[in-house]
C-alpha atoms as a printed R data frame, in Angstrom:
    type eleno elety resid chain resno        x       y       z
1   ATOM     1    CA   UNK     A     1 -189.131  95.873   0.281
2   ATOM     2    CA   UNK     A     2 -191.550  94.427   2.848
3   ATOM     3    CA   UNK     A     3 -190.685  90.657   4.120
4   ATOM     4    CA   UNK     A     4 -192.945  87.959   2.189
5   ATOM     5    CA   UNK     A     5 -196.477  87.402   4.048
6   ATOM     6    CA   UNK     A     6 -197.367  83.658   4.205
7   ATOM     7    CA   UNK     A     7 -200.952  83.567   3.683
8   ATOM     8    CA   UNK     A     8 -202.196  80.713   6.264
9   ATOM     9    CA   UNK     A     9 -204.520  78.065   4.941
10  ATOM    10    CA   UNK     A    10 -207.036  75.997   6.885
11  ATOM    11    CA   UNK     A    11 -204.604  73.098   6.709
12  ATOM    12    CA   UNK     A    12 -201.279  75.099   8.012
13  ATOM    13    CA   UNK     A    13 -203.474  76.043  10.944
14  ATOM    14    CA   UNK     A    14 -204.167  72.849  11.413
15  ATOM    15    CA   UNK     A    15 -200.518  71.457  11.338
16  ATOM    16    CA   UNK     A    16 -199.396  74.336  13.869
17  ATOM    17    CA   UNK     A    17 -201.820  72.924  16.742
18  ATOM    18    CA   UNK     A    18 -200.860  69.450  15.858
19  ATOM    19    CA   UNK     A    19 -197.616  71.015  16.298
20  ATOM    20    CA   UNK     A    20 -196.108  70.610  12.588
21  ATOM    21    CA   UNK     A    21 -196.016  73.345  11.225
22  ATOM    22    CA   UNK     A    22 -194.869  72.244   7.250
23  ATOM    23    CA   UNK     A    23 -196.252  74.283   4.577
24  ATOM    24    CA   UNK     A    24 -198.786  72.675   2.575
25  ATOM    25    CA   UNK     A    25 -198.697  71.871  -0.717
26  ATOM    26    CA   UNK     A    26 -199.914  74.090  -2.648
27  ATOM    27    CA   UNK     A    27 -199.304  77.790  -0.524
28  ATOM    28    CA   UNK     A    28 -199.889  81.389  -1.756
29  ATOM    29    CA   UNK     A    29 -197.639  84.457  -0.731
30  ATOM    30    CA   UNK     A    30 -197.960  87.391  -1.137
31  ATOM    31    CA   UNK     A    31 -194.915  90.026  -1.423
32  ATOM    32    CA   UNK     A    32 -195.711  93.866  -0.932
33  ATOM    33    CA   UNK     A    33 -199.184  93.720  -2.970
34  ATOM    34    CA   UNK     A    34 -197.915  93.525  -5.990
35  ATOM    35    CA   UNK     A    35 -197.253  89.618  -6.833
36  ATOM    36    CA   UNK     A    36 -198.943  86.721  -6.106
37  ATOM    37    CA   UNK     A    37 -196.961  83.480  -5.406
38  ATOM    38    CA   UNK     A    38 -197.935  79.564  -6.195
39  ATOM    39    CA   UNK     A    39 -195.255  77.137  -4.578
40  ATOM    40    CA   UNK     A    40 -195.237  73.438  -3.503
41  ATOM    41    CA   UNK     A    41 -192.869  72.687  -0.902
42  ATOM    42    CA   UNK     A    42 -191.423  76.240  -1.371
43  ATOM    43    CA   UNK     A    43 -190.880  75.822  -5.543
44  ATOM    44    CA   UNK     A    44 -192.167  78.455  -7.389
45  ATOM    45    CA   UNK     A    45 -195.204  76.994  -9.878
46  ATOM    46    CA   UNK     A    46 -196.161  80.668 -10.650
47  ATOM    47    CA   UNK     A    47 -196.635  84.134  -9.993
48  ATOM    48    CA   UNK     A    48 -199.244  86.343 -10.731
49  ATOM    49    CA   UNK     A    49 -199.140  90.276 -11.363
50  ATOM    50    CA   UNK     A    50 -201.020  92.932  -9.374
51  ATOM    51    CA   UNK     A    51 -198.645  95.205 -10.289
52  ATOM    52    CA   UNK     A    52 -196.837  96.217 -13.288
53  ATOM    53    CA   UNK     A    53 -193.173  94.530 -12.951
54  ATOM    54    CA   UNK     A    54 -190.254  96.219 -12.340
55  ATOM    55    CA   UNK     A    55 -189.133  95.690 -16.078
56  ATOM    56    CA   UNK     A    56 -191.906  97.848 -17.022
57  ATOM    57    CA   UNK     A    57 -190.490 101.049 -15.678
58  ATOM    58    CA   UNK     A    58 -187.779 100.126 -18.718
59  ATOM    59    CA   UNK     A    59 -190.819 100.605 -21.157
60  ATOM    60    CA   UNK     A    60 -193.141 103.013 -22.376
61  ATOM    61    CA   UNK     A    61 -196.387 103.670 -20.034
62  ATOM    62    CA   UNK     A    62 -198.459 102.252 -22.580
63  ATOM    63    CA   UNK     A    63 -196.837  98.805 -22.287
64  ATOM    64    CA   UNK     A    64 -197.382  98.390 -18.606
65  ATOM    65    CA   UNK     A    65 -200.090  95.840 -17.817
66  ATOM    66    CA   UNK     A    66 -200.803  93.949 -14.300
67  ATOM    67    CA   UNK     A    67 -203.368  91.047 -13.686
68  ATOM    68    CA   UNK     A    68 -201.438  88.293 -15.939
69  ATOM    69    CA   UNK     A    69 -199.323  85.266 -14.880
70  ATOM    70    CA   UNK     A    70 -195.524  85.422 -14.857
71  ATOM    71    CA   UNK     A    71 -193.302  83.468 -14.160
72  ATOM    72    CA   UNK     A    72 -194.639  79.999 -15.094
73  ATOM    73    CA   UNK     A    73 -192.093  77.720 -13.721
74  ATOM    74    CA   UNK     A    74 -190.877  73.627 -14.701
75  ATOM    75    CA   UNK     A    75 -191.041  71.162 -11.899
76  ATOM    76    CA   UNK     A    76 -187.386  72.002 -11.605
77  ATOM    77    CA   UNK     A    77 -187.587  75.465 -11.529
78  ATOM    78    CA   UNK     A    78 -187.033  76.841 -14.943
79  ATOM    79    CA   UNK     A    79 -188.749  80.006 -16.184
80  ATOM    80    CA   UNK     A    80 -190.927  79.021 -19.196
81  ATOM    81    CA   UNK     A    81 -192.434  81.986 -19.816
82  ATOM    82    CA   UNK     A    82 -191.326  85.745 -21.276
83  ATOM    83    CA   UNK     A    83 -192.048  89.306 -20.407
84  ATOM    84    CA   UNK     A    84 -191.775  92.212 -22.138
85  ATOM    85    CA   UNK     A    85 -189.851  90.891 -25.266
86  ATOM    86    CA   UNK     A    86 -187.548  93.195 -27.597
87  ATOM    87    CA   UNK     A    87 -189.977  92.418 -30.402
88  ATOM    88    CA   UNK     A    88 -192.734  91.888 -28.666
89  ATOM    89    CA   UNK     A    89 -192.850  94.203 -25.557
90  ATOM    90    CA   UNK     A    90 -197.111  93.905 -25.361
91  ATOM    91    CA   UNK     A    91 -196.746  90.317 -24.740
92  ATOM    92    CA   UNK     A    92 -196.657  89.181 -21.249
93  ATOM    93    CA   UNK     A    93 -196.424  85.613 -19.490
94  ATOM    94    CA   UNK     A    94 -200.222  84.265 -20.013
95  ATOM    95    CA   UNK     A    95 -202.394  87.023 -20.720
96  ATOM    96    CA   UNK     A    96 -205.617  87.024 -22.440
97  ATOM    97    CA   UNK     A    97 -206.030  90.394 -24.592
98  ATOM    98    CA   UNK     A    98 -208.394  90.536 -27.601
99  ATOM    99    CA   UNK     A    99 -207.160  92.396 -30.893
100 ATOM   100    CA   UNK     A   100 -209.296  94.153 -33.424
101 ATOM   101    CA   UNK     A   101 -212.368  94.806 -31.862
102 ATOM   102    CA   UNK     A   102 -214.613  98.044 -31.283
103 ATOM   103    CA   UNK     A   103 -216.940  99.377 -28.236
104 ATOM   104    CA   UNK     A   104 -219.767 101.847 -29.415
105 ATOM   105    CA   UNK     A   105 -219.060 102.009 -32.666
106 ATOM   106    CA   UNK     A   106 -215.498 102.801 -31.841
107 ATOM   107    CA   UNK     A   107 -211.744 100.949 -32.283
108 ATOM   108    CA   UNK     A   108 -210.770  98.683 -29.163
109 ATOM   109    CA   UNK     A   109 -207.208  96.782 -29.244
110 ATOM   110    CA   UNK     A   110 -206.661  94.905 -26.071
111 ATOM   111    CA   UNK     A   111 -203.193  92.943 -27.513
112 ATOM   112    CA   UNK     A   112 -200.996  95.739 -29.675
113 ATOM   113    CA   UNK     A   113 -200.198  98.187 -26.745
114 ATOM   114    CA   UNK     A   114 -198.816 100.144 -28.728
115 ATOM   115    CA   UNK     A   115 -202.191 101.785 -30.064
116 ATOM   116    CA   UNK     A   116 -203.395 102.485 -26.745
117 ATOM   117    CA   UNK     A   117 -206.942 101.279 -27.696
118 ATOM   118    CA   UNK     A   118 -207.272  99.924 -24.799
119 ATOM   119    CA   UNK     A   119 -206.068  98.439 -21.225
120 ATOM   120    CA   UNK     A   120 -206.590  95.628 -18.878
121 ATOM   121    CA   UNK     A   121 -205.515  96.035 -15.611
122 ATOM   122    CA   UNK     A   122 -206.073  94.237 -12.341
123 ATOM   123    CA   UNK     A   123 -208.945  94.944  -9.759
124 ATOM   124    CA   UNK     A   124 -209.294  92.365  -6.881
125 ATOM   125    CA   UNK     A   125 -208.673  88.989  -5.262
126 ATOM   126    CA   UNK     A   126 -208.872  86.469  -2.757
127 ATOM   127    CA   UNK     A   127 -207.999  83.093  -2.280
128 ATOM   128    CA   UNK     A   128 -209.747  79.707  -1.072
129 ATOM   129    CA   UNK     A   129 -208.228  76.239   0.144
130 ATOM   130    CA   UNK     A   130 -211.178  73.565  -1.119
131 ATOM   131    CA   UNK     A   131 -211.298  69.975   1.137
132 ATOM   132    CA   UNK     A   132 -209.582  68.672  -1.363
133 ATOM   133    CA   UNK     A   133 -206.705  70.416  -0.983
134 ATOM   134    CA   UNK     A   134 -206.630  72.040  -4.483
135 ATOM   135    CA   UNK     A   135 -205.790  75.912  -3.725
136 ATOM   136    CA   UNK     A   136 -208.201  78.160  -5.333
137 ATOM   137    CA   UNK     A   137 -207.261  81.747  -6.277
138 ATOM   138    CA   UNK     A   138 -209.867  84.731  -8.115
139 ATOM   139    CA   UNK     A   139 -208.864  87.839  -9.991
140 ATOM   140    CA   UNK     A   140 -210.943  90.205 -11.293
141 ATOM   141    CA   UNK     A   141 -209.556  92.423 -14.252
142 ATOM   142    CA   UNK     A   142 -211.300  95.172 -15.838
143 ATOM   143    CA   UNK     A   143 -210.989  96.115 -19.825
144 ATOM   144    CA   UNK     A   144 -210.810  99.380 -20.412
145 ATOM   145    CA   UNK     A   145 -210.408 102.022 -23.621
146 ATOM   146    CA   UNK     A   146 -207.659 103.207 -22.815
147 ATOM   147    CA   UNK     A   147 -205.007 103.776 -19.372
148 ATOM   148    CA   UNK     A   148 -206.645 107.514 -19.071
149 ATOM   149    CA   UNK     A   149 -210.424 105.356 -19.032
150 ATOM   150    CA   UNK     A   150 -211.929 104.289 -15.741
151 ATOM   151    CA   UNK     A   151 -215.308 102.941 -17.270
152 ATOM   152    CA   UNK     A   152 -214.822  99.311 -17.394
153 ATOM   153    CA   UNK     A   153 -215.631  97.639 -20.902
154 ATOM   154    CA   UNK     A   154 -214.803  94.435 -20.082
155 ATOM   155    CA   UNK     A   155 -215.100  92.683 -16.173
156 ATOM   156    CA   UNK     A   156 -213.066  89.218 -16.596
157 ATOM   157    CA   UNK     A   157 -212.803  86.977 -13.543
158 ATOM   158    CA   UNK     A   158 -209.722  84.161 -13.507
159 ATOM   159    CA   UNK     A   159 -210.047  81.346 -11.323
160 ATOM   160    CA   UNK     A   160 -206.593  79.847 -10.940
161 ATOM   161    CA   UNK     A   161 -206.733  76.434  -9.632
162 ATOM   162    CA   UNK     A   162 -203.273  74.327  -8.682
163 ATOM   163    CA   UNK     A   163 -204.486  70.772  -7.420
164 ATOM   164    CA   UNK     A   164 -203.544  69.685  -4.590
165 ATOM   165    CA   UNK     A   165 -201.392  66.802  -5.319
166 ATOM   166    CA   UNK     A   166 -198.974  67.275  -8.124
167 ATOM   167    CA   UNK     A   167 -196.885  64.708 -10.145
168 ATOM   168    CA   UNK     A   168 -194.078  64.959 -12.016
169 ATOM   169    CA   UNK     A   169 -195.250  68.093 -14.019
170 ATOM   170    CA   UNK     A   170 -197.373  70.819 -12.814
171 ATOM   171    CA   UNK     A   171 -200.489  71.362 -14.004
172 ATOM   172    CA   UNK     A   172 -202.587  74.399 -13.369
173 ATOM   173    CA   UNK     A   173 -206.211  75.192 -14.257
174 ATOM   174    CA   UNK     A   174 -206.982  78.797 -15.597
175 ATOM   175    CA   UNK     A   175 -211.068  79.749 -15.682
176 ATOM   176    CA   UNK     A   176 -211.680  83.061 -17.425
177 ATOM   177    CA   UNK     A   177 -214.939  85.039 -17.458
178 ATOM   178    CA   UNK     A   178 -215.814  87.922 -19.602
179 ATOM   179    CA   UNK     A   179 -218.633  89.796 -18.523
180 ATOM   180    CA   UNK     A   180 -219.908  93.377 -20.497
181 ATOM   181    CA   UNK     A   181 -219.816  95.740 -17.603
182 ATOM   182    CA   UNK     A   182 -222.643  98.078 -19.265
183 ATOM   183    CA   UNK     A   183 -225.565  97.344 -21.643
184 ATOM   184    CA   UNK     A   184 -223.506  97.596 -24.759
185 ATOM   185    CA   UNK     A   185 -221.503  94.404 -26.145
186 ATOM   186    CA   UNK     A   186 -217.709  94.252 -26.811
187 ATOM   187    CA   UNK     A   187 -217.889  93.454 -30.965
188 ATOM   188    CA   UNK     A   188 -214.223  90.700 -31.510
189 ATOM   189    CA   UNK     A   189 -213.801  91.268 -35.382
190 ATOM   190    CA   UNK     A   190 -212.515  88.622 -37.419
191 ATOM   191    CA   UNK     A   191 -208.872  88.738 -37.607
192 ATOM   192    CA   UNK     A   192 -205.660  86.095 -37.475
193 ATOM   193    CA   UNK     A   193 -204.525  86.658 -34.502
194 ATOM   194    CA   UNK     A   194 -205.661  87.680 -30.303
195 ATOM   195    CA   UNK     A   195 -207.223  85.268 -27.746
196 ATOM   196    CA   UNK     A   196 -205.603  83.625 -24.594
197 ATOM   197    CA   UNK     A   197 -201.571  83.524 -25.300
198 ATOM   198    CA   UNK     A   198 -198.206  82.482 -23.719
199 ATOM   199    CA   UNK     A   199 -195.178  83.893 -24.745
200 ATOM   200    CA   UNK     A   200 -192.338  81.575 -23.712
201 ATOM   201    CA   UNK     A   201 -189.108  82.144 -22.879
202 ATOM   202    CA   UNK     A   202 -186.959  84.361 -24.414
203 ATOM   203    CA   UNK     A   203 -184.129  81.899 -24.930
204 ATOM   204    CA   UNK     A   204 -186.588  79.614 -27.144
205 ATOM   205    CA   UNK     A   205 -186.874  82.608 -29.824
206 ATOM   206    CA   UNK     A   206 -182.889  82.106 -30.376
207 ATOM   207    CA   UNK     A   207 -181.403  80.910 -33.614
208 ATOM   208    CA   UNK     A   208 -179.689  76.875 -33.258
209 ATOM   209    CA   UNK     A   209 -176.648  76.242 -35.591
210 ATOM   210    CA   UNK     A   210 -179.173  75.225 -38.423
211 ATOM   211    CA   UNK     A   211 -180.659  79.081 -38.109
212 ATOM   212    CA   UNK     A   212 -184.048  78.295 -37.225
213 ATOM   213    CA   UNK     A   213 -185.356  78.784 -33.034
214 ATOM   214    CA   UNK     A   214 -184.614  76.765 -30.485
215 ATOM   215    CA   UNK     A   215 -187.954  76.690 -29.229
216 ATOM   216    CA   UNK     A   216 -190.323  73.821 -30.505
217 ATOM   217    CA   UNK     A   217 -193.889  73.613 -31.005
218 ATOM   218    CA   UNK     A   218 -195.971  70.467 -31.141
219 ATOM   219    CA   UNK     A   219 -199.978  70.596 -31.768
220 ATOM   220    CA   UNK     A   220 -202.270  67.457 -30.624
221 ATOM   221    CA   UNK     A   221 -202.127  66.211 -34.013
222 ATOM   222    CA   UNK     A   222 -198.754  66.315 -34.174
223 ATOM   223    CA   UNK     A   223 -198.558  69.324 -36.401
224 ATOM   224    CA   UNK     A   224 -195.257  72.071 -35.756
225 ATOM   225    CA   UNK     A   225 -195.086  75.514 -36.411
226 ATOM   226    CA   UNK     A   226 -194.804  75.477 -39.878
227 ATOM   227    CA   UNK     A   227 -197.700  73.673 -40.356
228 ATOM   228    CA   UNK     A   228 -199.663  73.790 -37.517
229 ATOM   229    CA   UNK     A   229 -200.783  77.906 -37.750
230 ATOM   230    CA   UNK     A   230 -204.267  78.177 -37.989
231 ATOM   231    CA   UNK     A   231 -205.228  74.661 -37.239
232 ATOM   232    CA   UNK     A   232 -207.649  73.349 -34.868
233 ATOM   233    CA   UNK     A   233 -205.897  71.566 -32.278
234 ATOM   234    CA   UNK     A   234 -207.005  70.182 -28.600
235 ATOM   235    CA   UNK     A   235 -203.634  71.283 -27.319
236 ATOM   236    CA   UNK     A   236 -200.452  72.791 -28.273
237 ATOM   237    CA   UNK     A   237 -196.760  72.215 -26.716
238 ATOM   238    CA   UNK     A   238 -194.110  75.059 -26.634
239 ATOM   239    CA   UNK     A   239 -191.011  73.589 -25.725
240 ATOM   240    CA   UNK     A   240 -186.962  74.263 -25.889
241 ATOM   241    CA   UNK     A   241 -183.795  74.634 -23.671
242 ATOM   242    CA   UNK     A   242 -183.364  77.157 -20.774
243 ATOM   243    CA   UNK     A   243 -180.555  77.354 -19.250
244 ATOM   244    CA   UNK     A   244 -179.381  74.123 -20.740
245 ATOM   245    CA   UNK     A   245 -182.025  71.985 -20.193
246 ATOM   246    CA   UNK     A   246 -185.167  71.260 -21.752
247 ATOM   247    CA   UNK     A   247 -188.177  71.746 -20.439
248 ATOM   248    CA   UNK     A   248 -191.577  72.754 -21.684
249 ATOM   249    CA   UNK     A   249 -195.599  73.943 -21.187
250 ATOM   250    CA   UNK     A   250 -198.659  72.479 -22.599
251 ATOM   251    CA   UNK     A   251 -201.682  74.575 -23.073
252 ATOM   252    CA   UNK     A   252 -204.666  72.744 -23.254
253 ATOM   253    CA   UNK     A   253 -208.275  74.102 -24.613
254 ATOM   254    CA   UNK     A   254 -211.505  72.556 -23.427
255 ATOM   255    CA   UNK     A   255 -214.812  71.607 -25.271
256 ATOM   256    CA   UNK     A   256 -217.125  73.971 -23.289
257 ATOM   257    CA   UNK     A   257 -215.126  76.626 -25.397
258 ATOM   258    CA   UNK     A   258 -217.090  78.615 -27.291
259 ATOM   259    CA   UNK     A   259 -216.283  77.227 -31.321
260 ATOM   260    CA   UNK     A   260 -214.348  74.333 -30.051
261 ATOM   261    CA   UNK     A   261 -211.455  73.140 -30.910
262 ATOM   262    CA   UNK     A   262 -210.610  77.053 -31.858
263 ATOM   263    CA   UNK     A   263 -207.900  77.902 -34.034
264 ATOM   264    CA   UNK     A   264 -204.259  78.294 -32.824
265 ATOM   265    CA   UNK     A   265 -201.646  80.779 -33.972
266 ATOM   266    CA   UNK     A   266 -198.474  79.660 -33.727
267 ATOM   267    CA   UNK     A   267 -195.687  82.159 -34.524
268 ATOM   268    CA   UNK     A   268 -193.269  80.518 -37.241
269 ATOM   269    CA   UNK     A   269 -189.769  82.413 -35.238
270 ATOM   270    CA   UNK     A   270 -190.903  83.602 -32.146
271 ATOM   271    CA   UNK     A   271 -191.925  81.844 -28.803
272 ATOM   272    CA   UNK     A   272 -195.805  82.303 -28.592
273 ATOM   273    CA   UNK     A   273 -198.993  80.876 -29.452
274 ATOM   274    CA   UNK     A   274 -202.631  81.979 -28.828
275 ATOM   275    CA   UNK     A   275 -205.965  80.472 -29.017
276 ATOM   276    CA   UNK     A   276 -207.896  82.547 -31.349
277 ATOM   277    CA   UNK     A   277 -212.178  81.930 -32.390
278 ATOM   278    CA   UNK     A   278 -212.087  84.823 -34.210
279 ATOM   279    CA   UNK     A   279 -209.479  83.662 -36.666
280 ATOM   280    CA   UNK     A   280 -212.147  82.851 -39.591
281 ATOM   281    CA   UNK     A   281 -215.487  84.521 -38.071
282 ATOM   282    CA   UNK     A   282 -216.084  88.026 -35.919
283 ATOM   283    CA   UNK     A   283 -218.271  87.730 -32.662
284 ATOM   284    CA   UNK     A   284 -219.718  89.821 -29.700
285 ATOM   285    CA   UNK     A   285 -219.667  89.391 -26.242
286 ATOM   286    CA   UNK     A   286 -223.178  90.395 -25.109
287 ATOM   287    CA   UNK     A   287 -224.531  92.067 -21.709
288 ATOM   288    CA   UNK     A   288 -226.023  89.285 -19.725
289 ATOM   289    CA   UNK     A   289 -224.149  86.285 -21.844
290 ATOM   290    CA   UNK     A   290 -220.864  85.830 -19.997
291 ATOM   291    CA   UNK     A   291 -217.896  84.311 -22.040
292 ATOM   292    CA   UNK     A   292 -216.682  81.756 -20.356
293 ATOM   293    CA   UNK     A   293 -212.869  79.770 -21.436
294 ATOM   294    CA   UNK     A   294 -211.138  76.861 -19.575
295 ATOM   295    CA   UNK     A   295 -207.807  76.625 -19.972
296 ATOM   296    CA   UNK     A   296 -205.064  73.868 -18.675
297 ATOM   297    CA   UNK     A   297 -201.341  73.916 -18.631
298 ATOM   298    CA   UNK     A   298 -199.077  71.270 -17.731
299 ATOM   299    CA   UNK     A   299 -195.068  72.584 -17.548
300 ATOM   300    CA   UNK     A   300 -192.829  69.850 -17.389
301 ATOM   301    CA   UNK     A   301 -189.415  69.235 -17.943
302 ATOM   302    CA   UNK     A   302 -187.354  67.391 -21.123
303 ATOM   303    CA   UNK     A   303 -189.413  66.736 -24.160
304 ATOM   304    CA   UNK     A   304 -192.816  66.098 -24.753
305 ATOM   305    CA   UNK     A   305 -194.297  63.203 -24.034
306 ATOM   306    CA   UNK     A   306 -197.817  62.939 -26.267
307 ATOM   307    CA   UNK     A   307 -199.637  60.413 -24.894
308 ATOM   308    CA   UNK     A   308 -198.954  61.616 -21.697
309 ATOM   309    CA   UNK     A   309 -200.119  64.801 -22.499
310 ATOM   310    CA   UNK     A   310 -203.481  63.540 -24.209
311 ATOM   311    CA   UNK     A   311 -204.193  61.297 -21.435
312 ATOM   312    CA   UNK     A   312 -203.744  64.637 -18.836
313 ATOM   313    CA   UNK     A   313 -206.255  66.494 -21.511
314 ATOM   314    CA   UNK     A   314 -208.646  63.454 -21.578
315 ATOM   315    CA   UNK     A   315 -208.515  63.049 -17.751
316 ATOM   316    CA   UNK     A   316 -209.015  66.989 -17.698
317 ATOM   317    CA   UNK     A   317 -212.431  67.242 -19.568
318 ATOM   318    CA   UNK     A   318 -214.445  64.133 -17.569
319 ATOM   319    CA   UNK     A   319 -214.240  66.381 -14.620
């Protein structure tokens, strides 16, 4: 394994002819092509695929997948995020992978691996420090029929923003653009279920002495799992202990989104949740109409605190 590059930003440069030469906060690194690192003072805030992991060689080819986020770390350093789940092995980190859906008349599935439908898989990237010291980073993933299919469907672009000062939580800003890459549209039929998701932590989908999962969902209006699925909440929190100690990530949706606020699955045992328009109502993505989704998440750790997380979401949409 190749030694970890440290990408140099404007403002490291800087510090090394004033002759301090402390990271700043955020940094990227890179380690040998295939991952993407976030820290802040040298803590891990994420990591995003280029490569399939090695846990994939464990699995099936058709379960590989790059150009998704995992690890998502707590302020502290706790993994809040799962890969390649026992009874889930298609779900990965953050990943945004539509389900029923067709191309040309034919069957697309971009979530249930399994099928091998379809394939997203990562393209490109680069990185920008902004003068406000948020750190800036753009993927570009391409949707495809299938792993044997190089004609791109789908062209989405992420824009991964971490600002530049954090508190005591993270929070990180997730842009995604889906653009047709020919003149035919990508046709998302209605269905319960597919969207952007988070699977969490595999330790939140164990049983507690009462039998029911140690992991913990709350919904903006203060609805849980049982009886929260399908609602239409601003934000949803998946929380529980790892490792001993709780700690937890917020996902946040934003107006702009297209049938805002969109319906939320929330698995009633397992650790994951997606947003999901299609839920009561099919649409297309068109050529020349790009579909655009804003996404925050705020990881923190202990237990949710709601009106701090509603005044992060209101603070979040004036910009």
């Amino acid at each position: 394994m190749k030694t970890p590059t440290i990408l140099l930003c404007k403002s490291l440069l800087l510090s090394v002819l004033n002759g301090n030469t402390k990271l700043p906060q955020p940094s990227i690194q890179e380690t040998d092509d295939s991952i993407i690192i976030f820290t802040e003072e040298g803590k891990p805030i994420l990591e995003y695929l280029k490569k399939p992991s090695k846990e994939a060689e464990k699995h099936p080819p058709h379960y590989t997948r790059s150009g998704y986020i995992h690890p998502l770390y707590s302020p502290s350093g706790k993994i809040l995020t799962g890969d390649y789940a026992a009874d889930h092995p298609h779900q990965h980190g953050i990943f945004f992978a539509w389900t029923k859906s067709s191309f040309r008349g034919k069957p697309t599935e971009f979530w249930n691996q399994r099928k091998e439908l379809g394939d997203i898989r990562y393209l490109r990237s680069k990185w920008n420090l902004e003068e406000s010291g948020a750190l800036i980073l753009e993927c570009e993933q391409s949707f495809t029929s299938g792993k044997e299919s190089d004609e791109p469907i789908i062209i989405e672009n992420w824009r991964i923003e971490i600002p530049a000062k954090q508190k005591d939580y993270y929070l990180v800003d997730l842009i995604s653009t889906q653009t047709c890459a020919t003149n035919d549209p990508l046709v998302i039929q209605k269905y319960h279920y597919g969207g952007m998701a988070i699977r969490g932590n595999g330790q939140w989908g164990k049983k507690g002495k009462d039998g029911t999962p140690l992991g913990n969902m709350i919904t903006s209006e203060g609805n849980n799992r049982e009886n929260g699925n399908h609602s239409r909440p601003r934000w949803v929190s998946m929380h529980g202990p790892v490792d001993g100690r709780q700690c937890g990530v917020v996902v946040m949706n934003h107006p702009d989104n297209f049938r805002f606020p969109q319906w939320v699955r929330l698995h009633p045992k397992m650790p994951y949740f997606v947003f999901a328009p299609m839920v009561e109502e099919p649409f297309m993505i068109k050529p020349g109409k790009p579909y655009v989704s804003k996404f925050r998440y705020l990881t923190y750790d202990g237990t949710p605190d709601h009106e701090e997380i509603e005044g992060s979401w209101k603070e979040w949409i004036k910009n």
